[in-house]
C-alpha positions in Angstrom: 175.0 83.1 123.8 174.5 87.1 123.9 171.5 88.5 124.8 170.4 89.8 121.4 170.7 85.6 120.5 168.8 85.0 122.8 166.3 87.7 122.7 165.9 86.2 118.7 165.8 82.7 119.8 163.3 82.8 122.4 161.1 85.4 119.7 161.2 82.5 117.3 161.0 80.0 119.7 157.5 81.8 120.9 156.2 82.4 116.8 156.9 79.0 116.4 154.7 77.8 119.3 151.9 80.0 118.2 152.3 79.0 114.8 151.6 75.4 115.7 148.9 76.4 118.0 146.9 77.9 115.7 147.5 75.4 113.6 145.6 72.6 115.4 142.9 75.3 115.5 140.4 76.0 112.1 141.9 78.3 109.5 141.7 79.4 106.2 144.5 81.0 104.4 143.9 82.7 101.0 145.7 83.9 97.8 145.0 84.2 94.4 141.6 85.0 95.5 141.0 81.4 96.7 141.6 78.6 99.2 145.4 78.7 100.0 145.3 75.7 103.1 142.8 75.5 105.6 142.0 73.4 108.4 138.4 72.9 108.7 137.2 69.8 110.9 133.4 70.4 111.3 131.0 68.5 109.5 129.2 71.5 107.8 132.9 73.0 106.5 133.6 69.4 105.6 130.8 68.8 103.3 131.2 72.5 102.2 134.9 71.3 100.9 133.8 68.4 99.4 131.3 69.8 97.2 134.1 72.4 96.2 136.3 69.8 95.3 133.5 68.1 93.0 133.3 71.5 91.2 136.9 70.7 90.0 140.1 72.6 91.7 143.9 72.9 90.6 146.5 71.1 92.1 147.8 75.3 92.9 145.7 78.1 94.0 147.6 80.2 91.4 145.6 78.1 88.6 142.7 77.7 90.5 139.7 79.6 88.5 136.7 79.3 91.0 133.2 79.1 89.4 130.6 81.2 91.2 129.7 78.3 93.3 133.4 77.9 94.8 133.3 81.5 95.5 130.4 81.0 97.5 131.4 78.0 99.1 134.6 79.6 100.2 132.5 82.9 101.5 130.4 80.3 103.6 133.2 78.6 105.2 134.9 81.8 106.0 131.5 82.6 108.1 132.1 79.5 109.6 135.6 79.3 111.0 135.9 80.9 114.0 139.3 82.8 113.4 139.8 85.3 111.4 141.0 84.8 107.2 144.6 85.0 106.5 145.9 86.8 102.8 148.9 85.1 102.5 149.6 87.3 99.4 149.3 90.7 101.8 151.2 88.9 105.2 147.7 89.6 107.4 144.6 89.0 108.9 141.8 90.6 108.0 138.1 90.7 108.9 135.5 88.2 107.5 133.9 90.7 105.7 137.2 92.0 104.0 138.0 88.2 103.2 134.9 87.7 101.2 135.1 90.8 99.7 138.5 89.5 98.4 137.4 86.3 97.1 134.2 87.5 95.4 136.2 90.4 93.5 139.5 88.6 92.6 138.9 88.1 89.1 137.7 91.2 88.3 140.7 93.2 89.9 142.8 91.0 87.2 141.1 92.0 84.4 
């Protein structure tokens, strides 16, 4: 093995370790202006996701059309996990404030 193999293999070696470090941790990913995955284990986020899911939801976040509710729901467990949202769609973390901004706006950017 080279060293620009093993350079590479250790990089992805090292993103893969983060990767599954963070993902034992609370998260929220978004796209489509809505709840992309997530892993939320407190029992405030929890009940926050169930009454989400009792609004209705799509089995894709691409056909997802959140009522005003959802968006709210999905603002408050943003406030609530401690790491900051990820846009799938735009490959970054942004700040809380950004994130909500996203989610609240979505539809309207469409139209």
């Amino acid at each position: 093995m080279n060293d620009i193999t093993r350079a590479a293999s250790h990089h992805i070696l090292m993103s893969e370790l983060e990767r599954n470090k963070k993902m034992s941790e609370e998260y929220i990913t978004l796209k489509w202006g809505t709840l992309k995955s997530w892993n939320i284990t407190s029992e405030e986020g929890r009940a926050l996701l169930k009454r989400y899911g009792e609004l209705g939801c799509s089995i894709s976040a691409m056909g997802q059309k959140d009522t005003p509710e959802q968006k709210e729901i999905i603002c408050k467990l943003i406030d609530i996990v401690p790491s900051r949202p990820y846009l799938d769609w735009d490959g970054k973390y942004v700040t809380k404030a950004k994130a909500k901004k996203y989610v609240m706006e979505y539809d309207a950017s469409r139209s």
